[in-house]
C-alpha positions as CSV (number, residue, x, y, z in Angstrom):
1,X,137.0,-71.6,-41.1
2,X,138.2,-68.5,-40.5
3,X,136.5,-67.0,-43.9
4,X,133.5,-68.3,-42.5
5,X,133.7,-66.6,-39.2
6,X,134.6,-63.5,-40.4
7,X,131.4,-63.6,-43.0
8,X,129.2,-64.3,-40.3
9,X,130.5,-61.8,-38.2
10,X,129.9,-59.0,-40.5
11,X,126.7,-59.9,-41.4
12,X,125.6,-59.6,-38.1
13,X,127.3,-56.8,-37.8
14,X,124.8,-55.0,-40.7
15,X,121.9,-56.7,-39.3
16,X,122.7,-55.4,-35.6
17,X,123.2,-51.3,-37.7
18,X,120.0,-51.8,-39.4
19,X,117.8,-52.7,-36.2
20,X,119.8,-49.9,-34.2
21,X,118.9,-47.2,-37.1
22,X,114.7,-48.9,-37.0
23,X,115.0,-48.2,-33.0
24,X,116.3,-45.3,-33.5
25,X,114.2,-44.0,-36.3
26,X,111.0,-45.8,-34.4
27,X,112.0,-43.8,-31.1
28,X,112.3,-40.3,-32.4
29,X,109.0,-40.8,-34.6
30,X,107.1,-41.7,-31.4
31,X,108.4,-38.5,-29.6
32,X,105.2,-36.2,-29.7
33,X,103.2,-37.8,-32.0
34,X,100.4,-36.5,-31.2
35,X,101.4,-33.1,-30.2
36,X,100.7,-31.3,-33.8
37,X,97.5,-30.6,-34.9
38,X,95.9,-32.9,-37.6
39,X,95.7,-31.1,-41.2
40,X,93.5,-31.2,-44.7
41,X,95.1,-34.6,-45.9
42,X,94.7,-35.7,-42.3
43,X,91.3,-35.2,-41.9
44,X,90.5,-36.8,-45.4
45,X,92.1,-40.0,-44.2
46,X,90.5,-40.0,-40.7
47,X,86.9,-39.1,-42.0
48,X,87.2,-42.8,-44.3
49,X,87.9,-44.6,-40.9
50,X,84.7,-44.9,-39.9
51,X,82.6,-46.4,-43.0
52,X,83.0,-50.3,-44.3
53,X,86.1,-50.7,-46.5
54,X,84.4,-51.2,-49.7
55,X,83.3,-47.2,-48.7
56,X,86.8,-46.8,-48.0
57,X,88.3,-47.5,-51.2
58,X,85.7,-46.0,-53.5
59,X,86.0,-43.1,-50.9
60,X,89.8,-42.9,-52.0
61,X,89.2,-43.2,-55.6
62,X,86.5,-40.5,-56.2
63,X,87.3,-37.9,-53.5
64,X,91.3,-37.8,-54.1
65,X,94.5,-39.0,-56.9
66,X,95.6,-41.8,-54.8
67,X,95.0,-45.4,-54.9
68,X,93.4,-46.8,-51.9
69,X,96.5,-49.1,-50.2
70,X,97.6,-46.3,-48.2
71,X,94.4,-45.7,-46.8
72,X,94.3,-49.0,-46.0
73,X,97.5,-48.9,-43.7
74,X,95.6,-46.1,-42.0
75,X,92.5,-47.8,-41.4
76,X,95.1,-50.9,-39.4
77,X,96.3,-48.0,-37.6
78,X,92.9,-46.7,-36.0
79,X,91.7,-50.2,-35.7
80,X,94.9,-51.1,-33.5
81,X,95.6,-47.4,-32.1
82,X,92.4,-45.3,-31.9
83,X,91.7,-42.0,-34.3
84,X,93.6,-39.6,-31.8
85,X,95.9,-37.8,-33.7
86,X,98.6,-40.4,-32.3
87,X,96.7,-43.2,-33.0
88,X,96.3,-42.3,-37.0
89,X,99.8,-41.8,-36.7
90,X,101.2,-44.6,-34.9
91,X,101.6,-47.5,-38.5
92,X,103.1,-44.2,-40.7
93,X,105.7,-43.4,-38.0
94,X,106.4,-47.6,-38.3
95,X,106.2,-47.8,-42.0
96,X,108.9,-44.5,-41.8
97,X,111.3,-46.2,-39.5
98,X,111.3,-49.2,-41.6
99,X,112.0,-47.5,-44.4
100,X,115.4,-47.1,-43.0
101,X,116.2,-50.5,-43.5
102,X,116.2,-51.1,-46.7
103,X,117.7,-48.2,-47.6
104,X,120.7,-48.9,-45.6
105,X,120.9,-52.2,-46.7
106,X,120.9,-50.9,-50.2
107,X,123.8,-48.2,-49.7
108,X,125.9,-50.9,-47.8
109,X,125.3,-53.4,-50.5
110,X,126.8,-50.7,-52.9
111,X,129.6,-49.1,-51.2
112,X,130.6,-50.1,-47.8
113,X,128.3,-50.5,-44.0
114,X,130.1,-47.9,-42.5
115,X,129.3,-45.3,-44.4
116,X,126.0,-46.7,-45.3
117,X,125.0,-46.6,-41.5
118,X,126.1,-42.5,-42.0
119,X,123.3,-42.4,-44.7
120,X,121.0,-44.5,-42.5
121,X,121.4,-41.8,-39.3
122,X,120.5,-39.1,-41.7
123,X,117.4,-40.4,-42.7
124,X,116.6,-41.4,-39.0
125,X,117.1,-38.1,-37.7
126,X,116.1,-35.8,-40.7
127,X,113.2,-33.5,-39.9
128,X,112.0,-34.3,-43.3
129,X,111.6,-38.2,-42.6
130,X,110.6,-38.0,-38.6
131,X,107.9,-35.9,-40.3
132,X,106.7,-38.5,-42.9
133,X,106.4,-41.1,-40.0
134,X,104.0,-38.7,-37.8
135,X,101.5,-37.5,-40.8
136,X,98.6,-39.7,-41.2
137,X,98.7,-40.1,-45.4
138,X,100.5,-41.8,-47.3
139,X,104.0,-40.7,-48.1
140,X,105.7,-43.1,-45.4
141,X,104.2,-46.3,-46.9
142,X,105.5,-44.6,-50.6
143,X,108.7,-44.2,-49.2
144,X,109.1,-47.7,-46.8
145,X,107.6,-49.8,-49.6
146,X,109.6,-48.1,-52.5
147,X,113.2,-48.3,-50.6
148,X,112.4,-52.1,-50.3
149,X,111.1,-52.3,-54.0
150,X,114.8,-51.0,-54.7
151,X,117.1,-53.1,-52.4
152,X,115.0,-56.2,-53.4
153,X,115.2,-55.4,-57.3
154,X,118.9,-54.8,-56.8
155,X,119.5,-58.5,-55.0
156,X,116.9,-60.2,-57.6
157,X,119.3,-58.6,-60.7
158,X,122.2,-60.3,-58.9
159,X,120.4,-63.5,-58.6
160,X,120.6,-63.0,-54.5
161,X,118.6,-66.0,-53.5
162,X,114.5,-65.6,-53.8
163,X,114.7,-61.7,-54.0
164,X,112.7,-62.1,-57.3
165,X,110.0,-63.7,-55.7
166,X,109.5,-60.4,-54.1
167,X,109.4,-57.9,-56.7
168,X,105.9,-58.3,-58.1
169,X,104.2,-58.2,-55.0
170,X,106.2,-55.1,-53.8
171,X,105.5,-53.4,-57.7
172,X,102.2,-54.1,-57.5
173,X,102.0,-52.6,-53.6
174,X,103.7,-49.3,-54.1
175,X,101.5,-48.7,-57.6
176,X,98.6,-49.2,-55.5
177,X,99.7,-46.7,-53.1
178,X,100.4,-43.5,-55.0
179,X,101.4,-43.2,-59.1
180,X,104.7,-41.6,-58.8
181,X,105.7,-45.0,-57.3
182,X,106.3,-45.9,-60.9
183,X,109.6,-43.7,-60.5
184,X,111.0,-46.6,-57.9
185,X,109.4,-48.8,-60.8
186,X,111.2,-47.9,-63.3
187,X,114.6,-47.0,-60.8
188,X,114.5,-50.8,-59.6
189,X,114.6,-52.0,-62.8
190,X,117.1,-50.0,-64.1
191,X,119.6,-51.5,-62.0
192,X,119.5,-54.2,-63.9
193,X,121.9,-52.3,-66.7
194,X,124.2,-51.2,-63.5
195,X,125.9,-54.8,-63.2
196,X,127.9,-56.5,-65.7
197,X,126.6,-58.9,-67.4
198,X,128.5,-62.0,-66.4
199,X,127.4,-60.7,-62.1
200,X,123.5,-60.1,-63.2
201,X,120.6,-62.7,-64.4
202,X,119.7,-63.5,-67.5
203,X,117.5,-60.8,-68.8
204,X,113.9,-63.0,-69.1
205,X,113.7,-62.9,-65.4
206,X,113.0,-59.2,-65.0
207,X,110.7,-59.2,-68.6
208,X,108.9,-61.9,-66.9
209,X,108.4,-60.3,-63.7
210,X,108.0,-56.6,-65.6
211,X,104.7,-58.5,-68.0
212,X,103.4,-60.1,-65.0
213,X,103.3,-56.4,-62.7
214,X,101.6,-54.9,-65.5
215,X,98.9,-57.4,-66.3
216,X,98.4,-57.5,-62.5
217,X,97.5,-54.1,-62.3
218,X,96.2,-53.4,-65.4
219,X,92.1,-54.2,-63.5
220,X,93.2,-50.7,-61.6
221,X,94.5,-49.2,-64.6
222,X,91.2,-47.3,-65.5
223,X,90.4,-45.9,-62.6
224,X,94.4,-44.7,-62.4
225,X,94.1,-42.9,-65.5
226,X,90.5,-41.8,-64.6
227,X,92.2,-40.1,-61.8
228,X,94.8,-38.6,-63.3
229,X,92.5,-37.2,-65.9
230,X,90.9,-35.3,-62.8
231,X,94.1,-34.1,-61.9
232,X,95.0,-32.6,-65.1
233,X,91.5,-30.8,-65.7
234,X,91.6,-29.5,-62.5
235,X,95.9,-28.4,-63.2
236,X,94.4,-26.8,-66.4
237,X,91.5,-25.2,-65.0
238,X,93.8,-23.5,-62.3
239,X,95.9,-21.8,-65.3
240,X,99.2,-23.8,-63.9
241,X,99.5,-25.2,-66.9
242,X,100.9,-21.7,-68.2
243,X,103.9,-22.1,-65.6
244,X,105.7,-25.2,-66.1
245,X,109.3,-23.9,-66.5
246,X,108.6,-21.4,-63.5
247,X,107.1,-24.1,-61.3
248,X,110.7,-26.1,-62.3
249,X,112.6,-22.6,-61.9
250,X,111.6,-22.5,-57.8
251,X,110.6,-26.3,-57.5
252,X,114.3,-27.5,-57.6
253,X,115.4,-25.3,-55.2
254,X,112.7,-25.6,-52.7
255,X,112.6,-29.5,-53.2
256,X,116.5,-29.7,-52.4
257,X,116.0,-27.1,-49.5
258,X,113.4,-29.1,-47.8
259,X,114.9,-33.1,-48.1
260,X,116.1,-33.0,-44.9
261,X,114.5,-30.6,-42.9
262,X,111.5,-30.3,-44.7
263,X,108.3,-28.3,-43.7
264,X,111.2,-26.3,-41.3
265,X,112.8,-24.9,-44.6
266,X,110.3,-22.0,-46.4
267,X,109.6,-22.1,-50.3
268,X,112.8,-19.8,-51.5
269,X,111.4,-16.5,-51.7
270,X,112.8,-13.0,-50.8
271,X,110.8,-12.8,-47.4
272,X,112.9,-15.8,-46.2
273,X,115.9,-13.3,-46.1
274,X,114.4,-11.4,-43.0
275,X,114.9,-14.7,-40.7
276,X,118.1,-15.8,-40.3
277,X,117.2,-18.8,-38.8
278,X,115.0,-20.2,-41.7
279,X,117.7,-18.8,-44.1
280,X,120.4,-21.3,-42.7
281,X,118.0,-24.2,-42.6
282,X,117.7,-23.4,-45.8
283,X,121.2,-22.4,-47.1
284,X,122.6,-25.5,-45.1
285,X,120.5,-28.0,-46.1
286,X,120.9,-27.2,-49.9
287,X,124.6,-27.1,-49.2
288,X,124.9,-30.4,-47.6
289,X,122.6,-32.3,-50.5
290,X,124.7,-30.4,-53.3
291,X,128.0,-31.0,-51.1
292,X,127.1,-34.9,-50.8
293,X,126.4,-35.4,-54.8
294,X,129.1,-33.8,-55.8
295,X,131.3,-36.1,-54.3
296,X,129.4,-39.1,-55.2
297,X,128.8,-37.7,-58.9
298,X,132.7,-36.9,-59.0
299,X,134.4,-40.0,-57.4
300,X,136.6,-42.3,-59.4
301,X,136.8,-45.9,-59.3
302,X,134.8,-49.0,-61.7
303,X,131.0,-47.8,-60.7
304,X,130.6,-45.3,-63.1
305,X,127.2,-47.4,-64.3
306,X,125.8,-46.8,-60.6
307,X,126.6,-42.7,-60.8
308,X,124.7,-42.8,-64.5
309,X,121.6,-44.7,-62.6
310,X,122.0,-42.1,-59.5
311,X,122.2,-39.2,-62.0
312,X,118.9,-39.9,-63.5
313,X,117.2,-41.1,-60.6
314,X,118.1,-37.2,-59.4
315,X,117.2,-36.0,-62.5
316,X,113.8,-37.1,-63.7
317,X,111.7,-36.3,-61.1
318,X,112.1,-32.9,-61.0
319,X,111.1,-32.8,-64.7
320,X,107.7,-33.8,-63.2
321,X,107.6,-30.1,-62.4
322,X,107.0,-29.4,-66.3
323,X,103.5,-31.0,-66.2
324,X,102.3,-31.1,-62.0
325,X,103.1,-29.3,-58.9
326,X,104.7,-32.2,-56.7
327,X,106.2,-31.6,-53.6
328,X,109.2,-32.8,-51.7
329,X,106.4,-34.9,-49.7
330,X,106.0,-36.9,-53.0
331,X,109.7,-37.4,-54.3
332,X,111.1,-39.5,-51.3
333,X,113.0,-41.4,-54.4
334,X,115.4,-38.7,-54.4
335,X,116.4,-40.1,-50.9
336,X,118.2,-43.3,-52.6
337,X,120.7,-40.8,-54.4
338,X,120.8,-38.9,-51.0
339,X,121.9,-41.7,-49.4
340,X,124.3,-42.9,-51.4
341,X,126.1,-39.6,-51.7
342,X,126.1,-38.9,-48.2
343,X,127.4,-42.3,-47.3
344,X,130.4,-41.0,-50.2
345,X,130.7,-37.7,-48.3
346,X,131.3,-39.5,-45.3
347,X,134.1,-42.0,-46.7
348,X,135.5,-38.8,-48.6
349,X,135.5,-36.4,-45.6
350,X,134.2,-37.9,-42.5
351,X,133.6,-34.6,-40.8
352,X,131.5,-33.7,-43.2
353,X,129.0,-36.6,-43.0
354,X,128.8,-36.2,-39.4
355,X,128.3,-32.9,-39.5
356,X,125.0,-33.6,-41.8
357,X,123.8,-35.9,-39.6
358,X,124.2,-33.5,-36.5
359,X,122.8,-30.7,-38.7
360,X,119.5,-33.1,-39.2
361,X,119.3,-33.9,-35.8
362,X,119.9,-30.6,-34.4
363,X,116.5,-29.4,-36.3
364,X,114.5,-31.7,-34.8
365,X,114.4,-29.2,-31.9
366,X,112.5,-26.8,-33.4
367,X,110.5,-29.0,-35.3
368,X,109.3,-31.0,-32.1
369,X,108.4,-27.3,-30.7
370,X,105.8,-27.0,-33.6
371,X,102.1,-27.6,-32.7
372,X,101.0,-27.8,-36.2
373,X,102.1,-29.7,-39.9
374,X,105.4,-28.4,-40.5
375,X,104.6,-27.7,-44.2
376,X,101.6,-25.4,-43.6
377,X,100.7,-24.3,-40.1
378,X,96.9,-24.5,-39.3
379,X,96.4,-25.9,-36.0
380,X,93.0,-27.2,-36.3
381,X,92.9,-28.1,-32.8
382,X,93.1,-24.4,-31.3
383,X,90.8,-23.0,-33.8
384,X,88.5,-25.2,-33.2
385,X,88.9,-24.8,-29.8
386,X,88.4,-20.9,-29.5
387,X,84.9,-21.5,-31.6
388,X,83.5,-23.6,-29.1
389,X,84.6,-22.0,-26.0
390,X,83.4,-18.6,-27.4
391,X,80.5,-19.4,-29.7
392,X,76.7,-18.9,-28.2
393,X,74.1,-21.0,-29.3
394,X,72.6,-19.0,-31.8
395,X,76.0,-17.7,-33.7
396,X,77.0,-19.8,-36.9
397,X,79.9,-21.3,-38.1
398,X,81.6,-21.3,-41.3
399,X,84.1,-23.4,-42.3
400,X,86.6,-21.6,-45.2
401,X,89.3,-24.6,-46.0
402,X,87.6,-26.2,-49.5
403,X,87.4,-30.3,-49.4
404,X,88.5,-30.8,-46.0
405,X,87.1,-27.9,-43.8
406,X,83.9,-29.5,-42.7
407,X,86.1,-33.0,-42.1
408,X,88.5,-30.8,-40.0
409,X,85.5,-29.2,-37.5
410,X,83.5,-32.8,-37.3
411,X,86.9,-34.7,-35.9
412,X,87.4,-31.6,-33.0
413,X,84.3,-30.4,-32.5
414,X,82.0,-34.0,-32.9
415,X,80.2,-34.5,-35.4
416,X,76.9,-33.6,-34.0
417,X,78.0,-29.6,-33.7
418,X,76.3,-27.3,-36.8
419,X,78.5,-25.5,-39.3
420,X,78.8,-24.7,-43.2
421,X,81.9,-25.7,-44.9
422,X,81.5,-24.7,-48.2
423,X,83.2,-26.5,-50.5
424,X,83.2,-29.3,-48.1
425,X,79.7,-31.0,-47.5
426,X,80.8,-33.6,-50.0
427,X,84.4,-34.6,-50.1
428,X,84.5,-37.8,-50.5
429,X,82.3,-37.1,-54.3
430,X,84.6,-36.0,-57.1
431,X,85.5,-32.5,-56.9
432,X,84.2,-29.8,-59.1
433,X,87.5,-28.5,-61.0
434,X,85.7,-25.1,-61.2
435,X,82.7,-22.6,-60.7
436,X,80.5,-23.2,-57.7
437,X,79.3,-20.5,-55.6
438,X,81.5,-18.4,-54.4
439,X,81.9,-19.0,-50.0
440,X,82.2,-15.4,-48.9
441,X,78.9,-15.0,-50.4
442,X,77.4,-17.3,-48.1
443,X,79.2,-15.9,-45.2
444,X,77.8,-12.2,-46.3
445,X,74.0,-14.1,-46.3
446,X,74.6,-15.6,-42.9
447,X,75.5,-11.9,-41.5
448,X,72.3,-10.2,-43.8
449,X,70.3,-12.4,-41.5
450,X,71.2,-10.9,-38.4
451,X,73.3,-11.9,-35.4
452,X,76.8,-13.1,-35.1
453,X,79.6,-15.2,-38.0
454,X,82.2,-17.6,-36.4
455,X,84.9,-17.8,-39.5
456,X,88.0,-20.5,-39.7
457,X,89.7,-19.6,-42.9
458,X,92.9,-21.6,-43.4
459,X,94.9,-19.2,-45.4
460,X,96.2,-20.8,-49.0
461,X,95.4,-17.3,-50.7
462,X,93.0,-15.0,-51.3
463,X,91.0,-12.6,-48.7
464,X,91.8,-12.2,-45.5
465,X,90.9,-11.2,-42.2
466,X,88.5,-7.8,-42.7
467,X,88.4,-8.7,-46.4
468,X,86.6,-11.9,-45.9
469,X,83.1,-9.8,-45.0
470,X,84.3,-5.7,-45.8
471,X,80.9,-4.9,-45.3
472,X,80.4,-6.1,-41.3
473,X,82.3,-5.5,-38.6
474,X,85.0,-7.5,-37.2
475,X,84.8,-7.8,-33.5
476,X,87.9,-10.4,-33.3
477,X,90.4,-11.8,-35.0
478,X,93.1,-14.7,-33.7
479,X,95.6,-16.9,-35.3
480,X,96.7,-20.0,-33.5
481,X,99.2,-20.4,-36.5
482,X,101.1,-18.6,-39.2
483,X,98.1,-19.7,-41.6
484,X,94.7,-20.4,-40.1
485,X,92.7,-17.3,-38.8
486,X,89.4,-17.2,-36.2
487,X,87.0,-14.5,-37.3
488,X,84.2,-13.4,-35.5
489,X,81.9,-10.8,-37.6
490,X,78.9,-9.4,-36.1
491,X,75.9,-7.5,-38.2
C-alpha cells in the first residue's frame, strides 16, 4: 500500500514539474510577442495566409525547401489569432512551450526528475527557445514534434503501454514538416540499441513501424527530393560548395555559441572582440554547453550505451555542415543531448546548473529589448514606416531584399501601395538559382527617369548605402537596425 502511494505520489509529482515548466515556458513566450518586427521567413509564411490551402501547400513546395505541415500550423494560428505579428506568432510560441514537455519527461525517464526539471528550466528560459516560440516558421513545431517523437520512441522500445501506436503518426508529422526531422528519425530509433535486450521489445515492432513510416511518405517523397535538388543547385551555383570544411570550421562554434542564447550571440568573428557584452554571451554560453557534456560524456555508472547514443546525436549534425549551411535554428536535436548533460551538471555540481539556467534567463533581458529578429536585425516595420510618412506621391519605391522584399512592404504598407521588389514579384514560383537582371540597375533606370528613389535594402552583402546608386545623390540615409538601410536618392 505504501509502494503504491509513494508511486503515485511521484508521478504526480513529474506531471505537476512538467505543467509548471509549459506555464512557464508559455508565459515568457507571450511576453512581447509582438513587439519585434516580422522578417523574410516571416513574411513568406504570412503572405500563404490568405489563399485556399491547396494554394497553400503547392505555395510551400515550389517557393521554399520545406514541406507544407508547418505552414499549416501557421495558417490555425491566423485563423484563431489574426496576421498581426502576435497573432502569426501565437501556435509557435505554444508548439515551443510544449516542447518542454517531452523533453523533460525524456531526461527524467533517463536519469532522475530533479535534475531533469534543471534541463527543463533551461529550455524554458533560454533566449534561443523563447525565440523559436515567437517566430512565425517552422522551427518550434520541428522542435515540439521531434522532442515528442523521441520520448515516445524511447517508451515504445521499452514496451511502455501504447507508446508505439504513436510513433508513425509523429514520424510521418515531423518528415512533413522540415527534412532534417529525419535526424530525430533516425535518433528515436536508435534508442532501441540503448536498452538491453531482456528491458526492450522484440525487434519486429520497430521494423514494422520503420516499413510502414516509409511507405507512408513515400507519395511525398518526390517532391522531397525535388526540393532538395533545388537546394543543391542553388548551394552549387553560390560557389559554397568549395567551403564545406570552412563552413564546419566556424559552423560548430557559432552553433554551440548560439543554443542558448541564440540570435543574442554574433557568428564568431574578430569584430565580436570589440563588445564585451556579446563576447561573454558568447564565451559563456559555449562554456556552459561544453561544461555540461563533459560531465555527462565523462560520468561513470551502467549507461554507457545512452552516452554512445548522446555522442552521436551531438555529432552528426554538425557533419551536415560538409554539404549545407544549417543553422542553430535547424539543429534543435542537439537540445536532447543538451538536456541531458545539463540535467548531469546539475546532479554533479548543482551550482553549476543553476547558474546556467540563471545565465539563460538573465539574457532574456536584452533580448526582450530587441525590436527586430534576433538573428538578423531588419525591422521591417520602421522602414516601412519612414517610406510612407516621407514618400510623395510621385517618388518610387524599391524593394532590395530578394524573395521576400515585396511580401515584407505589402504586409506594412497594404497591399494596394506601388513598389518594385526585384527579385520578389514572384515568390511563391521556384526561384531562379542564378542570373536575372541585376536590381541596382533598375534602381539607376528609375533615377534616369527623373524625380526621387525610396530604397529598403536589407543588408546580407554586397553595396551599400552611396554604392547602391554612385552615380545620384543621396539626400538621406537611416537605419532602424543594424542591417536594414532607408535610402532616398534624388536625380
Amino acid at each position: 500500500m505504501l509502494n503504491v502511494a509513494l508511486a503515485r505520489f511521484r508521478k504526480n509529482k513529474v506531471l505537476f514539474a512538467a505543467l509548471f515548466l509549459f506555464s512557464l515556458s508559455l508565459a515568457l513566450r507571450l511576453i512581447l510577442i509582438g513587439g519585434k518586427s516580422l522578417w523574410g521567413d516571416e513574411f513568406y509564411a504570412a503572405g500563404l495566409m490568405g489563399g485556399s490551402i491547396s494554394d497553400l501547400v503547392s505555395g510551400s513546395f515550389r517557393g521554399s525547401p520545406h514541406p507544407p505541415l508547418a505552414f499549416l500550423a501557421l495558417r490555425l494560428s491566423a485563423a484563431l489569432f489574426g496576421t498581426s505579428e502576435a497573432g502569426l506568432r501565437a501556435v509557435p510560441a505554444l508548439l515551443s512551450a510544449f516542447a518542454v514537455i517531452p523533453l523533460y519527461l525524456f531526461t527524467a525517464g533517463r536519469l532522475d526528475g530533479r535534475s531533469a526539471f534543471i534541463a527543463g528550466a533551461l529550455w524554458a528560459v533560454s533566449p534561443y527557445a523563447v525565440s523559436l516560440g515567437q517566430e512565425a516558421w517552422l522551427y518550434s513545431s520541428l522542435a515540439c514534434i521531434g522532442f515528442t517523437f523521441v520520448w515516445v520512441a524511447d517508451m515504445a522500445w521499452r514496451g511502455v503501454g501504447r507508446a508505439c501506436v504513436l510513433v508513425v503518426p509523429l514520424a510521418l508529422a515531423g518528415m512533413l514538416v522540415q527534412h532534417l526531422f529525419l535526424l530525430f528519425v533516425a535518433a528515436g530509433y536508435l534508442l532501441y540499441f540503448t536498452y538491453p535486450s531482456s528491458r526492450r521489445v522484440r525487434p519486429a515492432k520497430p521494423v514494422i513501424t520503420a516499413v510502414l513510416t516509409a511507405v507512408l511518405y513515400s507519395p511525398f517523397a518526390p517532391s522531397a527530393l525535388a526540393q532538395a535538388a533545388l537546394r543543391s543547385e542553388r548551394i552549387s551555383a553560390s560557389g559554397a560548395d568549395a567551403l564545406a570544411f570552412q563552413r564546419l570550421a566556424s559552423g560548430v562554434p557559432a552553433v554551440l555559441g548560439r543554443l542558448i542564447p541564440g540570435g543574442l550571440s554574433p557568428e564568431p568573428s574578430l569584430g565580436m572582440l570589440s563588445s564585451p557584452v556579446t563576447t561573454g554571451i558568447f564565451t559563456g554560453s559555449v562554456a556552459i554547453v561544453i561544461l555540461s557534456l563533459a560531465v555527462f560524456f565523462t560520468a561513470g555508472g551502467k549507461d554507457r550505451s545512452l552516452r554512445l547514443w548522446a555522442a552521436g546525436v551531438t555529432v552528426v549534425p554538425f557533419l551536415l555542415f560538409l554539404k549545407e549551411d544549417p543553422t542553430v535554428r535547424h539543429l534543435s536535436i542537439l537540445w536532447i543531448p543538451l538536456a541531458l548533460s545539463s540535467a548531469a551538471l546539475y546532479s554533479r555540481f548543482r551550482p553549476a546548473g543553476i547558474a546556467a539556467v540563471l545565465f539563460a534567463g538573465v539574457l532574456l533581458v536584452p533580448y526582450y529589448q530587441i525590436d527586430s529578429f534576433p538573428y538578423h536585425r531588419s525591422n521591417w516595420r520602421e522602414a516601412v514606416r519612414l517610406v510612407l510618412e516621407n514618400r510623395t506621391e510621385e517618388q518610387e519605391v524599391v524593394i532590395l531584399a530578394g524573395q521576400n522584399g515585396g511580401l515584407a512592404w505589402d504586409y506594412y504598407a497594404g497591399p494596394g501601395s506601388a513598389r518594385w521588389a526585384p527579385g520578389g514579384e514572384t515568390p511563391y514560383q521556384v526561384q531562379r538559382t542564378s542570373g536575372g537582371e541585376d536590381p541596382l540597375v533598375l534602381v539607376d533606370s528609375l533615377l534616369s527617369a527623373g524625380g526621387g528613389v525610396w530604397v529598403i535594402h536589407d543588408m546580407w552583402g554586397g553595396p551599400v548605402g552611396q554604392d547602391i546608386a554612385p552615380g545620384f545623390p543621396l539626400v538621406r540615409r537611416d537605419t532602424p537596425s543594424p542591417h536594414i538601410e532607408v535610402l532616398f536618392f534624388e536625380n
